[in-house]
C-alpha positions, -999 to 999 in steps of 0.1 A, spaced: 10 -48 57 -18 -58 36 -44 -46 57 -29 -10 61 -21 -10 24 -60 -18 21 -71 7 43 -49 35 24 -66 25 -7 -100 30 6 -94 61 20 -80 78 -13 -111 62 -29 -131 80 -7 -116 109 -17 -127 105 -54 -93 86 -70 -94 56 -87 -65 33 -69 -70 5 -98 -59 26 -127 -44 56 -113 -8 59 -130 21 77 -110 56 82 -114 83 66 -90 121 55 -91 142 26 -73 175 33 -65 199 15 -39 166 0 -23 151 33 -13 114 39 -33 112 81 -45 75 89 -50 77 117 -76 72 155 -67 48 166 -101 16 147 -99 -19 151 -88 -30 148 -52 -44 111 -60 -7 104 -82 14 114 -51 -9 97 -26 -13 66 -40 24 66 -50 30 72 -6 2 40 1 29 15 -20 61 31 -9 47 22 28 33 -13 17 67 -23 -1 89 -6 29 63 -29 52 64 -60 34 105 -54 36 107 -50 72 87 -79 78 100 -106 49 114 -127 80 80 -139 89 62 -142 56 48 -180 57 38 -191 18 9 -215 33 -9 -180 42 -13 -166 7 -40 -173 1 -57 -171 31 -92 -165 32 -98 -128 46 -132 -139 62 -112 -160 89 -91 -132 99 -101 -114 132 -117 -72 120 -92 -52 133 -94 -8 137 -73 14 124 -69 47 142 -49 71 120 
């Protein structure tokens, strides 16, 4: 999830947003995530990058294991994305 949710970000940044302080609108109701319609192209975008990294990170609570938290990116094998 991480790693998708990473590579989102870096392609939006590529396209000239600013991931870190970018503001968008959103609401949470009855578990489902609602990216708002008004927005910029960068607002709605980044707003779709979470909504897929939360969604992700739901679907796959059952094998989240606390000891890798923190684990060190360096040791994890490069992978590539084709999207």
């Amino acid at each position: 999830c991480c790693w998708v949710h990473d590579y989102c970000y870096a392609q939006l940044e590529e396209k000239g947003c600013n991931t870190l302080t970018q503001s968008y609108k959103y609401r949470v109701a009855w578990g489902l995530v609602t990216c708002a319609e008004r927005g910029s192209y960068c607002q709605t975008q980044l707003c779709t990058c979470d909504q897929k990294f939360v969604y992700c990170l739901k679907r796959n609570r059952r094998s989240y294991n606390p000891h890798l938290q923190n684990y060190w990116r360096s040791f994890c094998k490069t992978k590539t994305l084709v999207c």
